[in-house]
N, CA, C and O atoms as a GROMACS GRO file, in nm:
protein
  372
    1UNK      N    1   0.083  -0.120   0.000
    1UNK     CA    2   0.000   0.000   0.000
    1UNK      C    3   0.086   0.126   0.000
    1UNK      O    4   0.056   0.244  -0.012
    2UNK      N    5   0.210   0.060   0.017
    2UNK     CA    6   0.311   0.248   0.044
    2UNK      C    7   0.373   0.254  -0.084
    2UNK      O    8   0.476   0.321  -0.096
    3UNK      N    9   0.303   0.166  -0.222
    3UNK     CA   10   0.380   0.211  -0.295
    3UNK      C   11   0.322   0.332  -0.418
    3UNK      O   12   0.207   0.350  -0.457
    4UNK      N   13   0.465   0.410  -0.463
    4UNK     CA   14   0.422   0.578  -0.517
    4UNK      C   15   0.344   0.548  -0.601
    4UNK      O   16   0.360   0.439  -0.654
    5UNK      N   17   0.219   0.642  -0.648
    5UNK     CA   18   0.104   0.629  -0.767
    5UNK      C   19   0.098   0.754  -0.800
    5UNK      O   20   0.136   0.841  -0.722
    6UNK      N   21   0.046   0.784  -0.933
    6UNK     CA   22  -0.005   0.931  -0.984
    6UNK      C   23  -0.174   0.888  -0.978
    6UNK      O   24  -0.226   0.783  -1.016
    7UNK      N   25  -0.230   0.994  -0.922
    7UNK     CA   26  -0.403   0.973  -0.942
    7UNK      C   27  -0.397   1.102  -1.013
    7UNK      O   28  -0.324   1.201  -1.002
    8UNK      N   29  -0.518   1.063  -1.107
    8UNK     CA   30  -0.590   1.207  -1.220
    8UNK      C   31  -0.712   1.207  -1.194
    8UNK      O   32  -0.774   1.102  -1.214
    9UNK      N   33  -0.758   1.281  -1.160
    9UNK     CA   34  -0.983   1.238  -1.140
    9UNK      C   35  -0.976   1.372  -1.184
    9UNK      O   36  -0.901   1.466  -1.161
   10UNK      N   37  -1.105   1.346  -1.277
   10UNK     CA   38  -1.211   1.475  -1.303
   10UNK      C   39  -1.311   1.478  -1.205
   10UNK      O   40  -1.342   1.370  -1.154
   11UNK      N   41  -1.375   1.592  -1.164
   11UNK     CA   42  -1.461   1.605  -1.092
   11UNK      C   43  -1.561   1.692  -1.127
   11UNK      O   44  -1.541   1.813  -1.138
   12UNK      N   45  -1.707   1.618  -1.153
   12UNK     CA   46  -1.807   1.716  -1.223
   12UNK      C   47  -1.884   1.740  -1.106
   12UNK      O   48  -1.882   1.673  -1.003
   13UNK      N   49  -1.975   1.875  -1.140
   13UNK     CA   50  -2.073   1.921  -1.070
   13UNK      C   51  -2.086   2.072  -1.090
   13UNK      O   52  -2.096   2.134  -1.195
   14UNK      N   53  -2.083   2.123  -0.944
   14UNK     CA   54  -2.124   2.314  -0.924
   14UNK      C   55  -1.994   2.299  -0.843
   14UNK      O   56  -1.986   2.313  -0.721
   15UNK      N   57  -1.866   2.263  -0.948
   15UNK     CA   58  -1.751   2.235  -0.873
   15UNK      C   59  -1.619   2.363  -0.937
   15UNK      O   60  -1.498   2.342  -0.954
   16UNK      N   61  -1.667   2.443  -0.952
   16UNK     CA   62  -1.599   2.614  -0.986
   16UNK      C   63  -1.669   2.735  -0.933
   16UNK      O   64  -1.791   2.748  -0.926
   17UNK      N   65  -1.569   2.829  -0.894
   17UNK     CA   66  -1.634   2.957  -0.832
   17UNK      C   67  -1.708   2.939  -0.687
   17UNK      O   68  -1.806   3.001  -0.648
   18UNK      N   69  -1.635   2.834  -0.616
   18UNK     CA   70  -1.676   2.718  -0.478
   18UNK      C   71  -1.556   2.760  -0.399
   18UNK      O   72  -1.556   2.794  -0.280
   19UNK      N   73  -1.477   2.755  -0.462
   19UNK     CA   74  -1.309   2.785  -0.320
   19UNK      C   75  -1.265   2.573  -0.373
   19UNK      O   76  -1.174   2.518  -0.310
   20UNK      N   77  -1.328   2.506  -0.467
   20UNK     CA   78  -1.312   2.355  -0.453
   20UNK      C   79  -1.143   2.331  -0.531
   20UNK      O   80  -1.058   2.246  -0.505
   21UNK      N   81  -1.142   2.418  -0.611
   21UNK     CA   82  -0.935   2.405  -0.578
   21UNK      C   83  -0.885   2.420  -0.426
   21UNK      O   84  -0.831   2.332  -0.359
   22UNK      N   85  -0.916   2.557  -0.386
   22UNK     CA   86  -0.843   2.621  -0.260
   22UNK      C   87  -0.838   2.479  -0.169
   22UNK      O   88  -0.739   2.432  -0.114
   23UNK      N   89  -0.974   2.426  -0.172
   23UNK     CA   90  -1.030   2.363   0.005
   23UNK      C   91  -0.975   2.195  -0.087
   23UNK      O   92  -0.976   2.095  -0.015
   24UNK      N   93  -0.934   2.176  -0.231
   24UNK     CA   94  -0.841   2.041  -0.241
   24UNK      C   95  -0.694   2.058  -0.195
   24UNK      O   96  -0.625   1.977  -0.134
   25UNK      N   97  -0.663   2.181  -0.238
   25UNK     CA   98  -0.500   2.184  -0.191
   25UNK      C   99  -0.495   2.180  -0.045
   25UNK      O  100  -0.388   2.179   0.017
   26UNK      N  101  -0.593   2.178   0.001
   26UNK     CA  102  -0.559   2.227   0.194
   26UNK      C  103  -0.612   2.086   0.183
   26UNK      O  104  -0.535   2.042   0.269
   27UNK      N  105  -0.674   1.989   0.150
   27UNK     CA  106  -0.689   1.848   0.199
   27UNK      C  107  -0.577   1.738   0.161
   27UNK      O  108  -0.556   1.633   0.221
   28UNK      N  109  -0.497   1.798   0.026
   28UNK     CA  110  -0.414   1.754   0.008
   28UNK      C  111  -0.304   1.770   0.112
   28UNK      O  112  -0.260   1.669   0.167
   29UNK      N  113  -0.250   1.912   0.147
   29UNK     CA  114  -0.178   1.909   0.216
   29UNK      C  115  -0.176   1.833   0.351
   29UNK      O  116  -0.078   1.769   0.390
   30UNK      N  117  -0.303   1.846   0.427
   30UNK     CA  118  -0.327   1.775   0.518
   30UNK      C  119  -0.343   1.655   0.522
   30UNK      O  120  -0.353   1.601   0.632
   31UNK      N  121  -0.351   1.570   0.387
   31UNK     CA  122  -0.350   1.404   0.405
   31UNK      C  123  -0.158   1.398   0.406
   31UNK      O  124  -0.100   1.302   0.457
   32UNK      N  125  -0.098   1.490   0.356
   32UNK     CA  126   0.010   1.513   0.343
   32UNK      C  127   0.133   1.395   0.252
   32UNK      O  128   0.106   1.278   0.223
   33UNK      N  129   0.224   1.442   0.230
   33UNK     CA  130   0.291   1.356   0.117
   33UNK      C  131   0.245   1.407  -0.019
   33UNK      O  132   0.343   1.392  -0.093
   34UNK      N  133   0.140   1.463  -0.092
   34UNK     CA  134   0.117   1.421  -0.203
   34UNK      C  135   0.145   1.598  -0.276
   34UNK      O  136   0.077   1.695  -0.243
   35UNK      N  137   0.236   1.601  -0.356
   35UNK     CA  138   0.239   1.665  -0.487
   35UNK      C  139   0.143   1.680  -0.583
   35UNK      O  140   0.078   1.575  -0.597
   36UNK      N  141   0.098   1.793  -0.674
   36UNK     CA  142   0.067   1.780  -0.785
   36UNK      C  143  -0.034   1.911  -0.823
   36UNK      O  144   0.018   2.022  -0.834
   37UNK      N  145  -0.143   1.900  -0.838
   37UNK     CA  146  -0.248   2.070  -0.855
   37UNK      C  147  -0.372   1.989  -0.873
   37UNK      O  148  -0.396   1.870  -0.895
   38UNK      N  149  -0.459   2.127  -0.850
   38UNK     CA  150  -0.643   2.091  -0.920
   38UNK      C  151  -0.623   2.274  -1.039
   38UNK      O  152  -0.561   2.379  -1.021
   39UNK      N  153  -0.709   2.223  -1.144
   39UNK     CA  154  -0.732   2.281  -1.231
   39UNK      C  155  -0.886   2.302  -1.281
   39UNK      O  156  -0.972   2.214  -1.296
   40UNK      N  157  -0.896   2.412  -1.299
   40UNK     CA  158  -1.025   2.414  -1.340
   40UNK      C  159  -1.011   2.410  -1.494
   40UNK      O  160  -0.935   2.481  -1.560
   41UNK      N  161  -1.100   2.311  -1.544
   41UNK     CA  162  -1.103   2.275  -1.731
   41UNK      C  163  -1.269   2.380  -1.753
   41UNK      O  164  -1.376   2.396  -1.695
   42UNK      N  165  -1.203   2.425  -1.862
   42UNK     CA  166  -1.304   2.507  -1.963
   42UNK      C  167  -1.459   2.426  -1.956
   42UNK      O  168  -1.554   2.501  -1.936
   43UNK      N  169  -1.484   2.304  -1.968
   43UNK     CA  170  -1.600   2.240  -1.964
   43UNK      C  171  -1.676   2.230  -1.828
   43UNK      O  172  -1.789   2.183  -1.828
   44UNK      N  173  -1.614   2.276  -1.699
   44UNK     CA  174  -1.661   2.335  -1.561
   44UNK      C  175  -1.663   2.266  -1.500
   44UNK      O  176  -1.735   2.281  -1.401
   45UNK      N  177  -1.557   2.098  -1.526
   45UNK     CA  178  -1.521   1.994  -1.416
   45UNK      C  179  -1.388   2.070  -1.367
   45UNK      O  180  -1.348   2.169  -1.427
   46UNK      N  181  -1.326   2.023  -1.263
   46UNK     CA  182  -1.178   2.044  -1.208
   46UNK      C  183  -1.087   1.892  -1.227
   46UNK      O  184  -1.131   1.779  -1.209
   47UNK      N  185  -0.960   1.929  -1.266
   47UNK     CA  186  -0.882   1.821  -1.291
   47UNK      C  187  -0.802   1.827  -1.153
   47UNK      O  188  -0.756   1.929  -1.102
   48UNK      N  189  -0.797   1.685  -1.099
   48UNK     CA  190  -0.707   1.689  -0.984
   48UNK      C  191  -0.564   1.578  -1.015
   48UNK      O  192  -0.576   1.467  -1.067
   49UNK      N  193  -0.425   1.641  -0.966
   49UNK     CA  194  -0.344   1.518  -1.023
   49UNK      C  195  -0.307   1.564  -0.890
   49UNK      O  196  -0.321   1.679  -0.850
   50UNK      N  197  -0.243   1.432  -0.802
   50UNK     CA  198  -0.192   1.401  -0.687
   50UNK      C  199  -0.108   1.300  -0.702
   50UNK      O  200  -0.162   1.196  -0.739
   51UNK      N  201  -0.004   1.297  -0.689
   51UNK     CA  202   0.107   1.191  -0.676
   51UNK      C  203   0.164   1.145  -0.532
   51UNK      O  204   0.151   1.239  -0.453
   52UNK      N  205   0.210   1.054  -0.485
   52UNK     CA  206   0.241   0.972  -0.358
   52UNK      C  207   0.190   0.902  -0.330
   52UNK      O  208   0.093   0.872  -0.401
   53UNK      N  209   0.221   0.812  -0.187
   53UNK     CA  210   0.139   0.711  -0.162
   53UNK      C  211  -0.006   0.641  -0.218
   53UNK      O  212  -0.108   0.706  -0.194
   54UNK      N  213  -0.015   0.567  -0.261
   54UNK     CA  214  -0.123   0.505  -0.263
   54UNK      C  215  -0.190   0.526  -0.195
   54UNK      O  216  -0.279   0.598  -0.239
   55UNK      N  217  -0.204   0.488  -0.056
   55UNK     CA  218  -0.245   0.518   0.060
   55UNK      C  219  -0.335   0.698   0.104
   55UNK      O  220  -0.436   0.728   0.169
   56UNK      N  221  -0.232   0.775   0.028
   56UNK     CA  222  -0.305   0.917   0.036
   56UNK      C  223  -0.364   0.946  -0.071
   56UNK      O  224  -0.461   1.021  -0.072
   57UNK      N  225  -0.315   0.890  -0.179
   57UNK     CA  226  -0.408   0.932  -0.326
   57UNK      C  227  -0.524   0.898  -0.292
   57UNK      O  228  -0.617   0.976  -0.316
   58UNK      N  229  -0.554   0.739  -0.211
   58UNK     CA  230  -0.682   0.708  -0.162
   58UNK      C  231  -0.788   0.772  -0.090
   58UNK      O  232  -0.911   0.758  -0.093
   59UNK      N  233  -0.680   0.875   0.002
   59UNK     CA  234  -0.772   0.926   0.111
   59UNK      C  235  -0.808   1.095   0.068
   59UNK      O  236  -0.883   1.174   0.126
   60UNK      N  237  -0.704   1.117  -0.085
   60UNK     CA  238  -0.766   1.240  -0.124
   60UNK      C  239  -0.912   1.223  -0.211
   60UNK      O  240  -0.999   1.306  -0.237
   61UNK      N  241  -0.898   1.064  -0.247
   61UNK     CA  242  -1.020   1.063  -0.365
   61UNK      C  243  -1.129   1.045  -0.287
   61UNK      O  244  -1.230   1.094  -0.337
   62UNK      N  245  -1.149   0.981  -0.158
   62UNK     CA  246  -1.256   0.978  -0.086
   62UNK      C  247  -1.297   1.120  -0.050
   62UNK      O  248  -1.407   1.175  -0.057
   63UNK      N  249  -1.206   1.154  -0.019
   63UNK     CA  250  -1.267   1.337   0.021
   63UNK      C  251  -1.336   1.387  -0.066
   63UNK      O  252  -1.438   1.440  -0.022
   64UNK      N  253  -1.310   1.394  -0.240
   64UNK     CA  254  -1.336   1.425  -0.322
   64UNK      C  255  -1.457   1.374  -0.368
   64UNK      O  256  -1.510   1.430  -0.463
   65UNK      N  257  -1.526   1.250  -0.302
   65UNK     CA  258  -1.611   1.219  -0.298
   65UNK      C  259  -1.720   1.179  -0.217
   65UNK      O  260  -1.810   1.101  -0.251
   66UNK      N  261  -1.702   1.258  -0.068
   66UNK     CA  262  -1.733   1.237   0.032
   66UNK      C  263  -1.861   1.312   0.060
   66UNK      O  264  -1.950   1.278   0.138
   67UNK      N  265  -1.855   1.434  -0.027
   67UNK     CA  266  -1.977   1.494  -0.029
   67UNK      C  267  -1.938   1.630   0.081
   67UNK      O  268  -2.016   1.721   0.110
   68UNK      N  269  -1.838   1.621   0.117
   68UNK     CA  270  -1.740   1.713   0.215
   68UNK      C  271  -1.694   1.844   0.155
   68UNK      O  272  -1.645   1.935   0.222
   69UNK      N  273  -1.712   1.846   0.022
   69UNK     CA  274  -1.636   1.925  -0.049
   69UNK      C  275  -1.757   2.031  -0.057
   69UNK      O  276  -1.877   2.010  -0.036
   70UNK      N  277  -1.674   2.184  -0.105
   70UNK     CA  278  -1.680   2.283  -0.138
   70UNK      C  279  -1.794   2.270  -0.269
   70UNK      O  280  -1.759   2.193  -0.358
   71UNK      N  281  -1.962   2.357  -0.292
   71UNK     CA  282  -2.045   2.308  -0.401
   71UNK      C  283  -2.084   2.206  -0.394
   71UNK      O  284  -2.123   2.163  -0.285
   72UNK      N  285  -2.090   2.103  -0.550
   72UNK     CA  286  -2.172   2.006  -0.510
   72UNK      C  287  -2.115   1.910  -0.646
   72UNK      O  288  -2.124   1.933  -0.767
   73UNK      N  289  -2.067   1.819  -0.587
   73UNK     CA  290  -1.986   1.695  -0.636
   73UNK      C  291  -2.113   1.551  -0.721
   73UNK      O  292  -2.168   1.451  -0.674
   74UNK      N  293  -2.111   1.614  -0.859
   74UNK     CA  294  -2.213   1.484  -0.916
   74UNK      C  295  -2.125   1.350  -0.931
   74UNK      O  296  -2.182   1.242  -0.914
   75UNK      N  297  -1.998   1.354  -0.960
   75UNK     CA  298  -1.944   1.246  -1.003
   75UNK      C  299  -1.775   1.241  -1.011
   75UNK      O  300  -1.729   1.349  -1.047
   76UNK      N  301  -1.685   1.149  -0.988
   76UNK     CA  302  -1.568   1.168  -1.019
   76UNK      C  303  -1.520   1.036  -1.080
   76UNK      O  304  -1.531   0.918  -1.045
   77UNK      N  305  -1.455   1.104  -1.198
   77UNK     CA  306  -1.400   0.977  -1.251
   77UNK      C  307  -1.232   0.955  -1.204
   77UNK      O  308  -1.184   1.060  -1.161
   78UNK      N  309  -1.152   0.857  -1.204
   78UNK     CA  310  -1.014   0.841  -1.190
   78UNK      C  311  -0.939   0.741  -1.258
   78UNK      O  312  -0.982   0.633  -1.298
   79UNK      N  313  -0.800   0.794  -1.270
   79UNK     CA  314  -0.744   0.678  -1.342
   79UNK      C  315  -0.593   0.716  -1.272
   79UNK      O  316  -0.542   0.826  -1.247
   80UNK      N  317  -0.540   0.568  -1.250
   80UNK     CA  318  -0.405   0.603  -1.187
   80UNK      C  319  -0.303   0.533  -1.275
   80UNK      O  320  -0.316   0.443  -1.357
   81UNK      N  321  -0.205   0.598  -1.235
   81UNK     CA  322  -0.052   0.566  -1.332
   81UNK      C  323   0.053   0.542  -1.252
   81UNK      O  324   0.052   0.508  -1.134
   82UNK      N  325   0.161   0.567  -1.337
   82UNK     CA  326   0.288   0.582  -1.226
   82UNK      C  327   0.333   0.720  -1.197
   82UNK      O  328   0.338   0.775  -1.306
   83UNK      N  329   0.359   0.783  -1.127
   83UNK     CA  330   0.414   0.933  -1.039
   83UNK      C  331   0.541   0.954  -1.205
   83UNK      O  332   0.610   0.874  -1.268
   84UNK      N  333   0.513   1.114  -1.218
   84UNK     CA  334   0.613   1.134  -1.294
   84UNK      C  335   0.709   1.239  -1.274
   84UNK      O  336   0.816   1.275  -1.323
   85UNK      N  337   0.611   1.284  -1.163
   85UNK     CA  338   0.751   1.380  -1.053
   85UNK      C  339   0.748   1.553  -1.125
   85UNK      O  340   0.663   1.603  -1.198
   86UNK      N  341   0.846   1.599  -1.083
   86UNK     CA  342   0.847   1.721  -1.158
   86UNK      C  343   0.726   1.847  -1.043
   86UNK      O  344   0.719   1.970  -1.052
   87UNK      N  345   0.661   1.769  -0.961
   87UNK     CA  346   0.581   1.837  -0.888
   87UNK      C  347   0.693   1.891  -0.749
   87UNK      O  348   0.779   1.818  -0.701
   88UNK      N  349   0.665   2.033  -0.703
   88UNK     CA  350   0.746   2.002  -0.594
   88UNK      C  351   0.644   2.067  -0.475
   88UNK      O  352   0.706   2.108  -0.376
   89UNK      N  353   0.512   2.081  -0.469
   89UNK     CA  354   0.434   2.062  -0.409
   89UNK      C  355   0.245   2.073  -0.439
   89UNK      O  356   0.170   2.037  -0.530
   90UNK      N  357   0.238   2.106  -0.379
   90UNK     CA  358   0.052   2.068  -0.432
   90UNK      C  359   0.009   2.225  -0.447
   90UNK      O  360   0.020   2.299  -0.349
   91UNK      N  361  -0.047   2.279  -0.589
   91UNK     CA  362  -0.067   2.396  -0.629
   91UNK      C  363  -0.194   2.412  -0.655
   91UNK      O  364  -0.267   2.319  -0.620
   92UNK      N  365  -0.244   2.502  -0.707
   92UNK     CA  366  -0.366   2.586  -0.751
   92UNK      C  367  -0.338   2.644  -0.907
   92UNK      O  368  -0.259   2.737  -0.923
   93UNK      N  369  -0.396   2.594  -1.002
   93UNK     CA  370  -0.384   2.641  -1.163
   93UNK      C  371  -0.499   2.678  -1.175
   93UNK      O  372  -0.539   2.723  -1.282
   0.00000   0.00000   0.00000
């Protein structure tokens, strides 16, 4: 379970103009370990990439779908890879 992963999830809903970047980077930071940004895409989902542990990629995607979040979360899709680094901490685009 401690080994490194890249997670990517889109996240649809009333998930822009919420603070739902701001209040991912502060959950990111606080599951802590994980690198990477949330982005808001032109089509009005947010892209989230998080790299590290398995273990925290896990516990950022539950948040993300916990119903905890900032607006209002219809759906998230994800797909994980391998970490490709280049992150040197968790941002806001």
């Amino acid at each position: 379970m401690d080994e490194e992963v890249r997670l990517t999830a889109w996240v649809r809903g009333r998930v822009q103009g919420v603070g739902f970047r701001w209040f991912t980077r502060a959950n990111a930071l606080e599951v802590g370990g994980l690198t990477g940004f949330a982005l808001n895409l032109e089509d009005g989902r947010v892209q989230v990439v998080a790299e590290g542990r398995r273990e925290n990629c896990h516990r950022l995607l539950d948040w993300l779908r916990s119903g905890d979040t900032p607006g209002r979360v219809d759906g998230v899709t994800e797909i994980w890879d391998t970490p490709r680094g280049g992150y040197e901490s968790f941002a806001i685009r």
